[in-house]
PALUM-632381 format. One line per 3 residues: their letters; for each residue x, y, z of C-alpha. Coordinates in steps of 0.001 Angstrom, whole numbers, padded with zeros to 6 digits. Example, Ala and Ser with C-alpha at 12.3 -4.5 7.8 and 13.67 -1.06 7.14 Angstrom:
// residues 2
AS = 012300 -004500 007800 ~ 013670 -001060 007140 $
// end
This chain:
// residues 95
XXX = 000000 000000 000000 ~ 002824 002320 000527 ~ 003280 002350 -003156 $
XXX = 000000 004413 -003368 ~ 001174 007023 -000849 ~ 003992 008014 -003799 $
XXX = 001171 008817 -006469 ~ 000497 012145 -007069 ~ -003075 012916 -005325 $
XXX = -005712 012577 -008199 ~ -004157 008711 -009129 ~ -005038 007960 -005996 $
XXX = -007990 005688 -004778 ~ -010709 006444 -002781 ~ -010911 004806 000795 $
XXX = -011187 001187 000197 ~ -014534 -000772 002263 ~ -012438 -004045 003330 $
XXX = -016292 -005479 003687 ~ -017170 -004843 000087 ~ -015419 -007498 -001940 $
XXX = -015549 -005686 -005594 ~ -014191 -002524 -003352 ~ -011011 -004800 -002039 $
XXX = -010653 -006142 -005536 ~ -010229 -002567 -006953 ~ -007922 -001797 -004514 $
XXX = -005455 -004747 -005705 ~ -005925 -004203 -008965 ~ -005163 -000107 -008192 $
XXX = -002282 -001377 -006484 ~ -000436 -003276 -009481 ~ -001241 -000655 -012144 $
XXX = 000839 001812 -009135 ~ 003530 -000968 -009497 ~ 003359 -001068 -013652 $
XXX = 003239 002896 -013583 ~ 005987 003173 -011116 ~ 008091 000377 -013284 $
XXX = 007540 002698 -016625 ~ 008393 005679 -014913 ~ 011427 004351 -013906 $
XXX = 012026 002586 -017215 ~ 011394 006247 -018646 ~ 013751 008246 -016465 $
XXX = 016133 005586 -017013 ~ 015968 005748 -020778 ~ 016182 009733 -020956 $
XXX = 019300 009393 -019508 ~ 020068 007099 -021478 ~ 019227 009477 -024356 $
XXX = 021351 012384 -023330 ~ 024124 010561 -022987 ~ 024133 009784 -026621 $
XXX = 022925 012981 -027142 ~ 026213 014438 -025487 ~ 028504 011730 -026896 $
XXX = 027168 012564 -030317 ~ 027998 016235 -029725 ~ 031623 015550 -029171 $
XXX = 032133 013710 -031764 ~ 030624 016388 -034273 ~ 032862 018789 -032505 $
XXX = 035955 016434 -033018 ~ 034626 015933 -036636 ~ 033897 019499 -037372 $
XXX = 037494 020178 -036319 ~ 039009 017663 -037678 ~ 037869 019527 -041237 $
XXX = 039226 022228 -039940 ~ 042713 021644 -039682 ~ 042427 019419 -043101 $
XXX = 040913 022473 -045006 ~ 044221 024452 -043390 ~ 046858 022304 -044701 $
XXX = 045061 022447 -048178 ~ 045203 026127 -048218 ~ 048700 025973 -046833 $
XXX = 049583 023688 -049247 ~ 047621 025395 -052207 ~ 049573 028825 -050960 $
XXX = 052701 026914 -051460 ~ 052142 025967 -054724 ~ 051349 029330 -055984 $
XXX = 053691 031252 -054580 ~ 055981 028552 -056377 ~ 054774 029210 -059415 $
XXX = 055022 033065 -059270 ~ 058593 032478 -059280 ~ 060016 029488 -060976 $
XXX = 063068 031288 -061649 ~ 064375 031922 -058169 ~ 065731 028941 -057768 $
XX = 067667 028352 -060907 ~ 070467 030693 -060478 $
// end
């Protein structure tokens, strides 16, 4: 019964007559859909954590990505600099 006391008011039952049976037999069945609920919030925390972990480790991996291109698309304009600043003057180094 405890597990009722956690439930936010409204999911709560009413005051169960231990002298009706149908009454008791609500309250039991009450009782495990409190234990399923309480099972798939706990699934559902479990799994947004879940999520954002992903979510984060995704992140850094776009970051490492994204600078990753980076520093390739600076050596290609280093290298590309190079080369044209070679070709400007082929003669300085035939002397």
């Amino acid at each position: 019964m405890k597990i009722l006391f956690g439930l936010d008011p409204h999911l709560r039952p009413v005051t169960t007559d231990y002298n009706d049976p149908n009454s008791v037999a609500l309250m039991e069945e009450h009782v495990e859909l409190a234990k399923e609920y309480w099972k798939v919030q706990t699934e559902l925390v479990l799994m947004t954590q879940k999520k954002n972990k992903l979510f984060k480790r995704h992140l850094k991996e776009l970051k490492e990505e994204r600078k990753s291109l980076e520093l390739n698309e600076q050596r290609q304009m280093s290298v590309g600099h190079h080369q044209r600043n070679s070709s400007r003057n082929p003669g300085v180094f035939f002397h």
